[in-house]
Residue, then its C-alpha position, 0 to 999 in steps of 0.5 A: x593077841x589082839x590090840x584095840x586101837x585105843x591103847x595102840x593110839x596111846x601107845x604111839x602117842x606116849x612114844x612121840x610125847x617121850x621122843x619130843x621130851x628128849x629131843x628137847x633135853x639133848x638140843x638144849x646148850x648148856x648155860x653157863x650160871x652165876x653161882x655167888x653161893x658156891x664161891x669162884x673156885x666152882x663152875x655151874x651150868x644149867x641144861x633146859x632151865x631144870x639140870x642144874x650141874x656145878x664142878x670145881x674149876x680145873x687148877x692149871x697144872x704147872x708146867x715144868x721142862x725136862x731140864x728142871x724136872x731132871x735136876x730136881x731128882x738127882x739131888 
């Protein structure tokens, strides 16, 4: 099985051009972006300019003592 130069000259050059592209994406931080359309109870984030991401806000959970949890449950 021969391989020309040519096509193992694109074969290299392909692998760098994918390597470089993912570097890319991985190295970017996220942003974090205004999104008036959504509402405040959403939480967007945009990657290299292109990934786009939006999830709700975490709601804090309300915290409790074992106490108030404890009586609450016996009646």
């Amino acid at each position: 099985m021969t391989i020309s130069r040519l096509s193992l000259r694109a074969l290299v050059i392909a692998l760098a051009l994918a390597a470089v592209s993912a570097a890319a994406v991985l190295l970017a931080h996220p942003q974090p972006v205004d999104s008036t359309v959504l509402g405040a109870e959403w939480e967007c984030t945009q990657t290299a300019y292109v990934l786009t991401t939006c999830a709700p806000r975490p709601t804090p959970a309300v915290e409790t003592s074992r106490k108030d949890a404890i009586r609450a449950t016996r009646g």
